[in-house]
C-alpha positions in Angstrom: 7.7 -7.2 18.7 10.7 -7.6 21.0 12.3 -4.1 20.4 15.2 -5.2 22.0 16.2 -7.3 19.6 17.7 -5.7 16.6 18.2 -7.2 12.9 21.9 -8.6 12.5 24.1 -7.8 9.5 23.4 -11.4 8.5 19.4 -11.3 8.3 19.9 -8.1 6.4 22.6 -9.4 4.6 20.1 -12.3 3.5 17.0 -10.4 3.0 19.0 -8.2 0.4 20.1 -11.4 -1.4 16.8 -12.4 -2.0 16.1 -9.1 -3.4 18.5 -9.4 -5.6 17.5 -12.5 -7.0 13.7 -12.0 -7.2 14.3 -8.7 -9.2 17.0 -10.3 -11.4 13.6 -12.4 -12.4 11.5 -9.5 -12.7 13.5 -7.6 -14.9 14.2 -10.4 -17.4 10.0 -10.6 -17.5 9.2 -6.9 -17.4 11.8 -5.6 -19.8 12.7 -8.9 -21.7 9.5 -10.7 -22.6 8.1 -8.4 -25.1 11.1 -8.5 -26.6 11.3 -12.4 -27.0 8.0 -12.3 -27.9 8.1 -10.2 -30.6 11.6 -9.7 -32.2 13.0 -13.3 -31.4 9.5 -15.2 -31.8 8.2 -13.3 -34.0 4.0 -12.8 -32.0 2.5 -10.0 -33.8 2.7 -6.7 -31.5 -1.2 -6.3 -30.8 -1.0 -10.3 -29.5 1.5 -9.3 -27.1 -0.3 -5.8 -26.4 -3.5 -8.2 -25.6 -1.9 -10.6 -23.4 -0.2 -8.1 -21.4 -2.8 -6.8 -20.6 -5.2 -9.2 -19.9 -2.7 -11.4 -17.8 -3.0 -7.7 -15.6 -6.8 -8.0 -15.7 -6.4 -11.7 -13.9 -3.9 -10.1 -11.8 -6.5 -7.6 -10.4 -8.4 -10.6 -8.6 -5.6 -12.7 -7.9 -3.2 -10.6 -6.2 -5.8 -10.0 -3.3 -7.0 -13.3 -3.2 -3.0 -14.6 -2.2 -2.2 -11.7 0.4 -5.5 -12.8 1.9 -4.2 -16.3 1.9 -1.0 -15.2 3.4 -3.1 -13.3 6.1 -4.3 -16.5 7.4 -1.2 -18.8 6.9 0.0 -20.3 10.4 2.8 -22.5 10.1 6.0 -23.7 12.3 7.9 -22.1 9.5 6.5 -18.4 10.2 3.1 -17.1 8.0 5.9 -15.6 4.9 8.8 -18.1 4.5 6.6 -20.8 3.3 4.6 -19.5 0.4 8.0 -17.3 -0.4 9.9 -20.7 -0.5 7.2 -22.8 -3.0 6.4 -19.1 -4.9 10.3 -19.3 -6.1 10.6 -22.9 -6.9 7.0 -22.5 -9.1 8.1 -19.3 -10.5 11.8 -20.1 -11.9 10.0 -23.3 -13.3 7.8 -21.4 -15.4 10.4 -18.5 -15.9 12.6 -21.0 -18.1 9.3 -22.3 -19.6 8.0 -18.7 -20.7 11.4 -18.2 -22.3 11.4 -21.6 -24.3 8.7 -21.5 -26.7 9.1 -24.9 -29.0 10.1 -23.6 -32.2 7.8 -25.6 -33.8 4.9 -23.6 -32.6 3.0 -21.3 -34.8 -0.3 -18.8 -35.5 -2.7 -19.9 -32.2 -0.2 -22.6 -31.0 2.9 -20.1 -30.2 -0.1 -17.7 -28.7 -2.0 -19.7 -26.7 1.7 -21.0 -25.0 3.0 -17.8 -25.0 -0.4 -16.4 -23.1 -0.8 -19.6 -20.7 3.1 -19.5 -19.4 3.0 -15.6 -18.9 -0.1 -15.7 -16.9 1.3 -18.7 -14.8 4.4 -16.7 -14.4 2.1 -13.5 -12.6 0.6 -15.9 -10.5 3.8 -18.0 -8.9 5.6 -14.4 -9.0 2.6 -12.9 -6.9 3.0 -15.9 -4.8 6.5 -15.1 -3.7 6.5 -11.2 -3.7 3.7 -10.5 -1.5 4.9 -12.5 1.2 8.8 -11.0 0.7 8.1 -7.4 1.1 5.1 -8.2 3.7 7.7 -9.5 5.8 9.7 -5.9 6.5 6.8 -4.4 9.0 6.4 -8.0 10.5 10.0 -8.5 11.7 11.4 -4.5 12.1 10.3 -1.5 13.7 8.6 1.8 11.8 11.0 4.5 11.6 14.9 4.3 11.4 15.2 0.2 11.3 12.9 -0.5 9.0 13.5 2.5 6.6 17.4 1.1 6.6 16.0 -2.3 6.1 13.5 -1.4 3.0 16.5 1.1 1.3 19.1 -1.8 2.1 16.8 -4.4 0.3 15.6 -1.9 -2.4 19.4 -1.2 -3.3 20.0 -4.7 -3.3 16.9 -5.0 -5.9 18.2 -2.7 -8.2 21.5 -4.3 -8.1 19.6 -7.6 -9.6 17.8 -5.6 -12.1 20.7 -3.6 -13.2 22.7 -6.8 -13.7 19.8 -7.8 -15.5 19.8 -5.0 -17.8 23.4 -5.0 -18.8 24.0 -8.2 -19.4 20.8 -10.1 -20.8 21.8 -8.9 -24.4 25.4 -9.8 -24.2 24.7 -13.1 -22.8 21.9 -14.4 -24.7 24.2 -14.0 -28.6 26.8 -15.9 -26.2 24.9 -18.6 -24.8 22.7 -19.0 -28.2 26.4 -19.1 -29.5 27.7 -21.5 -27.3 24.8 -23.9 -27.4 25.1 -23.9 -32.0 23.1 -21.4 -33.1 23.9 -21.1 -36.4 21.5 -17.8 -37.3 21.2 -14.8 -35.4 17.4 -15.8 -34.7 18.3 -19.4 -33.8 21.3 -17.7 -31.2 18.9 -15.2 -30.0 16.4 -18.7 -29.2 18.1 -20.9 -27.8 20.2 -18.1 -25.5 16.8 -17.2 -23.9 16.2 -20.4 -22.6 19.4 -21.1 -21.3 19.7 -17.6 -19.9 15.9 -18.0 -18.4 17.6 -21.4 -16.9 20.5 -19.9 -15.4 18.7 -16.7 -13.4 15.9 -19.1 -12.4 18.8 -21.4 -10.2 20.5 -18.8 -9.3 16.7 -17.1 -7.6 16.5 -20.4 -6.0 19.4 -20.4 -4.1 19.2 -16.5 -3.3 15.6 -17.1 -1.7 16.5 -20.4 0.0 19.4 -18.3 2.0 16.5 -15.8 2.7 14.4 -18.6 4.1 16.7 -19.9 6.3 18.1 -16.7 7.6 15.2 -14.6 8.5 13.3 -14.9 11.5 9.7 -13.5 11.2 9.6 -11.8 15.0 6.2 -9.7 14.4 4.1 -10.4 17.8 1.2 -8.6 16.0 -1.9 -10.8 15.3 -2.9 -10.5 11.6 -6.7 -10.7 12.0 -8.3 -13.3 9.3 -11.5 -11.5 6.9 -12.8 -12.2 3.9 -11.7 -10.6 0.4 -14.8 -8.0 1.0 -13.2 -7.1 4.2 -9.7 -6.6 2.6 -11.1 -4.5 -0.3 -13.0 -2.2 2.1 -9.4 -2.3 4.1 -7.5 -0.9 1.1 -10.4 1.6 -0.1 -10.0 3.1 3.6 -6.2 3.5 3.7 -6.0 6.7 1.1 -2.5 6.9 2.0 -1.8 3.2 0.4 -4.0 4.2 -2.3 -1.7 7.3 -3.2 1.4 5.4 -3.1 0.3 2.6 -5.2 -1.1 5.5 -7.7 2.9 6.7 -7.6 4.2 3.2 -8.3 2.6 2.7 -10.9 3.4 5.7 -12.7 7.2 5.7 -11.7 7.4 1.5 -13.1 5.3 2.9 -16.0 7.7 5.3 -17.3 11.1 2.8 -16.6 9.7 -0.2 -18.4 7.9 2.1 -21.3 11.7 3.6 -21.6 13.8 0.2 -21.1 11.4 -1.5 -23.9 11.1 0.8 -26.2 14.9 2.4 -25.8 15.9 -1.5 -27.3 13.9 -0.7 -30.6 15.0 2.8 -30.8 19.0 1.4 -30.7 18.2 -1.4 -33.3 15.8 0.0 -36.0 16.9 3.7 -35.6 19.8 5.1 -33.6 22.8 2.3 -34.3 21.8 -0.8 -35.9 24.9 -2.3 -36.6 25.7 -2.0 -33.2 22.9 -1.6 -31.2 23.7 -4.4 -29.0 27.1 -3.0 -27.6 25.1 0.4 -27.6 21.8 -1.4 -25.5 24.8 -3.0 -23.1 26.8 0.6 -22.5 22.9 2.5 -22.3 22.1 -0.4 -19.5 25.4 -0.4 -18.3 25.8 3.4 -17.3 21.9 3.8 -16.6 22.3 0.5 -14.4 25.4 1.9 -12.5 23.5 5.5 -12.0 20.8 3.3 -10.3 22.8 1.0 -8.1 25.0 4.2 -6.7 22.1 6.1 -6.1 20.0 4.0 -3.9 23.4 3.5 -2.0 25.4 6.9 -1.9 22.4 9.0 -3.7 19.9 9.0 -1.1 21.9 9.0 1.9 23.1 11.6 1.3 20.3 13.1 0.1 18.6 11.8 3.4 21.3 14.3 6.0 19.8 17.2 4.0 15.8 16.4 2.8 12.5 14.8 4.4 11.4 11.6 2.3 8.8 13.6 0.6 11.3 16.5 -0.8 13.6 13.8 -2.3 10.6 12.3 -3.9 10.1 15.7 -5.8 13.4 16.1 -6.7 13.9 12.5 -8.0 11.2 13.2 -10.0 12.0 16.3 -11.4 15.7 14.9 -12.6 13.7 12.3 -14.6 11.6 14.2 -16.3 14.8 16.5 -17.1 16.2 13.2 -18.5 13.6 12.5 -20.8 13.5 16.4 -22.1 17.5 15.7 -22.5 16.5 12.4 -24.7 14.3 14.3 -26.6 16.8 17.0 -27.1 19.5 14.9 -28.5 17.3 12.9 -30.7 16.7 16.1 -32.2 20.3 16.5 -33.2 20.5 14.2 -35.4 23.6 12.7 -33.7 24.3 9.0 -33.6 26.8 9.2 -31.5 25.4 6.5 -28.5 27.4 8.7 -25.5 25.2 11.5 -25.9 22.6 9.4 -24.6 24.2 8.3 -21.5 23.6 11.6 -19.4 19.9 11.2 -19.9 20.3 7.6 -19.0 22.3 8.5 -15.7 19.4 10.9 -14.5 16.5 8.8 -15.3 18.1 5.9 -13.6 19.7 7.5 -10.9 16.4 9.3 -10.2 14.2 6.0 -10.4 16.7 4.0 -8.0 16.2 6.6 -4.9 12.6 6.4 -6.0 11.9 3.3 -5.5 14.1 3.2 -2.0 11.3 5.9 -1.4 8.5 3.8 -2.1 9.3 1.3 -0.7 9.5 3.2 2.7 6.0 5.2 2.4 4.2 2.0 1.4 5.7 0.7 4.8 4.6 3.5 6.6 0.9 3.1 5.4 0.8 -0.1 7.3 1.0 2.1 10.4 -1.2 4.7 9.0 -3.7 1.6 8.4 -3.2 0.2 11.8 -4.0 4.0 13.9 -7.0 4.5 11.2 -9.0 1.2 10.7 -7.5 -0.6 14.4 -5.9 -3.7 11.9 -2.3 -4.2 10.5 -3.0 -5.5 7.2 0.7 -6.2 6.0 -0.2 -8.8 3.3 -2.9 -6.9 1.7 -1.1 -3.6 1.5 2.1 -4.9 -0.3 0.1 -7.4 -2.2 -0.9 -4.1 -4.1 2.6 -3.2 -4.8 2.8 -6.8 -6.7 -0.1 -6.0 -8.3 0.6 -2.5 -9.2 4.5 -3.4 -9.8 3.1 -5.9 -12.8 0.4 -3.3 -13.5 2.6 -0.8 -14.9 4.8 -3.7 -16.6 1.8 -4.8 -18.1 0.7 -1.4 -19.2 3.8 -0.4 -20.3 4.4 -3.3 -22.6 0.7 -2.8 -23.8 1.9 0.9 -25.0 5.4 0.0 -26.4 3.2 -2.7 -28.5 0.7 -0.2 -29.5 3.7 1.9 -30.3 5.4 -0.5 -32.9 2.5 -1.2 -34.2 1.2 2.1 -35.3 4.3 3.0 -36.5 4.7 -0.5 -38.6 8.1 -1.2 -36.2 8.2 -5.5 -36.6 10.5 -8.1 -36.7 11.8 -10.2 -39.9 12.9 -13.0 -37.2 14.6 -14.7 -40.3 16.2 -11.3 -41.3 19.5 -11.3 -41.1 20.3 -7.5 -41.6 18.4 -5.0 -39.5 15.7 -3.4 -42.3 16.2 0.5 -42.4 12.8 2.3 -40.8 11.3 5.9 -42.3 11.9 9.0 -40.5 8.6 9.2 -39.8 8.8 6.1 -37.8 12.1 7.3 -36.3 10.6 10.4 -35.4 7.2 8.7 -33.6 9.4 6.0 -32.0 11.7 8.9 -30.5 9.2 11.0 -29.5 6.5 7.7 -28.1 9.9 6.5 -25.8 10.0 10.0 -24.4 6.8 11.8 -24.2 4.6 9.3 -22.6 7.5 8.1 -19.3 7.1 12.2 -19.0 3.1 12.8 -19.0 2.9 9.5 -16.5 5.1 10.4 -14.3 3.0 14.0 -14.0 0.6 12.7 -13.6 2.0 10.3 -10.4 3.7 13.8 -9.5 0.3 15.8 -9.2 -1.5 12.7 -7.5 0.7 12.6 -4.7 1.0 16.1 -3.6 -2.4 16.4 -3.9 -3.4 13.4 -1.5 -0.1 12.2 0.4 0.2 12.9 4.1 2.6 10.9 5.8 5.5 13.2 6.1 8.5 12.2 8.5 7.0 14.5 11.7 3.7 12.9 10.9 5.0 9.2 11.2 6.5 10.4 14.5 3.1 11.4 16.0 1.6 7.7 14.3 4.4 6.2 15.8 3.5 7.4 19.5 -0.4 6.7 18.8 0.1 3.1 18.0 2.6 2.8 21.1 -0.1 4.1 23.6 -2.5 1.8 22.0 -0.4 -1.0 23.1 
């Protein structure tokens, strides 16, 4: 790598606008789907509980498979840009295909499209992630540059997914409005579609300005094996291991919350004006986010190493959901309550995904000093994997969740129907109490086994340097 030669405001610039776009797509699919799905399609909860999970089961061998095929991509065009480029094109297609079930469909028909466009959607997503967030170690150096770089891009990621959050709801009744929906179900429709339409365009354009602007500048040859090899690879790094263990616990907890927050608001907390309520929750939990990952954790960063603003991200979530709990408690219906919990939790997952993002980085170099191979592809194609993992379980629990508690959708309903307390009280505590016991869990797994403190990545640093 030609340390000379540092990143310009515009490749950074352009690499953030790709993230912005790519998790504007996520989002609508991680947080959104189940909800089409089930309230505005009207699939049975345990159907969409199956097919989440299985799509994650295919996910296990294909993930792999494409950051091996990434490995061994030489082109003109660099070994990432390409499949980035064709992932997005194939992924915004089947985005506004997922989100446009023919309303004719019914019983097997509307499950086997439902299951057949979801799966498709994993794979082109897969297709473009790995190769986006492979490219950071190939084109910066380890330590300040690329830890500005993966923060910069990560902040920019949560800007798309906030936006996401706040103003699906709002826009779908308008759009579905717009385009002569006539029933709230038939609004809710046909808004999804042209919502699905409008993000998947706008993650073209985002990603093509990526493509053009970034210049992949890695020197380092990315040795070809076979999947074997790359399995044995990622068994060996315990330090990538750990870090995808925390991922998916931190994604676990969000999506479990962002899901199950939506049925809490409609069948419980406010129906009559749950969507405003959903938009203000998003809004302020959204903001929280967005700030944090830009002012939150730099500041944070003068004061604490990467690890200590990992602990205390973590405990301000799990103060959130205790504060969640606390209020539900109450009895109050009054939605602002609810925003200071929503601030924590938010604020806390934004820095911890900047986080993250920077210790899975730094395994690349821990992978290089301990197994004598950079395997960029490989490593981050776990974050994909584990990323859609923890969507995937989450939205398996949030269906198991509605569906013990008898929580479904009259899609034809016009009036929200009233729930028991008894269901109140399971969905309260179900939104609350799991996001807390997973991210434990994450919590106790990574102080057990993580490593890779900032002196520590000084001293791999200077190893891989001498090697050289």
């Amino acid at each position: 790598m030609d340390t000379k030669k540092k990143l310009t405001g515009s490749e950074k610039l352009a690499y953030g606008l790709g993230a912005v776009g790519k998790d504007m797509v996520y989002m609508l699919s991680a947080s959104y789907i189940s909800i089409y799905f089930l309230d505005v399609m009207g699939i049975s909860a345990v159907a969409i509980g199956i097919l989440l999970m299985a799509a994650r089961v295919f996910d296990a061998f294909n993930d792999p498979i494409m950051g091996v095929l990434v490995a061994k991509t030489k082109t003109r065009f660099g070994k990432f840009r390409p499949w980035l480029f064709i992932g997005t094109i194939t992924n915004a297609v089947v985005l506004y295909l997922m989100f446009s079930i023919p309303p004719s469909l019914d019983g097997a028909g509307l499950v086997a499209y439902a299951s057949v466009t979801y799966i498709l959607w994993g794979v082109t997503y897969t297709m473009m992630d790995i190769p986006y967030w492979s490219m950071v170690p190939a084109f910066t150096e380890s330590g300040k540059e690329r830890e500005g770089l993966s923060a910069f891009a990560r902040s920019c990621a949560g800007v798309g997914s906030a936006l996401i959050s706040i103003i699906t709801v709002m826009s779908v009744s308008a759009l579905g409005t717009m385009l002569g929906g006539t029933t709230e179900n038939e609004k809710n429709r046909l808004g999804y579609s042209a919502f699905a339409l409008i993000i998947g365009i706008l993650f073209i354009v985002f990603i093509t300005i990526t493509c053009l602007v970034i210049k992949e500048k890695s020197t380092v040859d990315m040795k070809s094996a076979s999947i074997k090899d790359m399995f044995k690879a990622l068994v060996q790094n315990d330090q990538a291991m750990t870090v995808v263990v925390a991922i998916v616990m931190i994604n676990t907890a969000l999506y479990i919350t962002q899901q199950l927050v939506y049925f809490f608001l409609k069948y419980d907390f406010s129906p009559a004006t749950y969507k405003g309520d959903f938009t203000l929750f998003n809004t302020v939990g959204g903001g929280c986010q967005i700030l944090a990952m830009m002012i939150l954790f730099p500041i944070f960063r003068k004061f604490m190493d990467t690890v200590k603003i990992f602990y205390t991200c973590f405990g301000m979530a799990v103060v959130g959901y205790a504060l969640i709990i606390i209020i539900s408690m109450t009895g109050t219906s009054n939605v602002f309550w609810l925003l200071i919990p929503a601030a924590l939790i938010m604020a806390a997952v934004g820095v911890l995904n900047v986080i993250i993002t920077v210790f899975l980085a730094n395994t690349v170099d821990y992978g290089e000093l301990k197994n004598n191979r950079r395997d960029e592809s490989v490593i981050f194609s776990m974050q994909t994997f584990v990323v859609k993992l923890a969507s995937g379980i989450s939205g398996f629990l949030a269906s198991m969740v509605l569906f013990i508690f008898n929580i479904s959708s009259d899609k034809d309903a016009e009036i929200v129907a009233e729930i028991s307390s008894s269901q109140r009280f399971g969905l309260r505590l179900s939104m609350t109490l799991i996001p807390i016991a997973v991210l434990l869990v994450g919590g106790i797994v990574f102080k057990k086994h993580y490593i890779l403190t900032d002196a520590k990545m000084d001293e791999i640093t200077k190893e891989i340097e001498a090697r050289r």
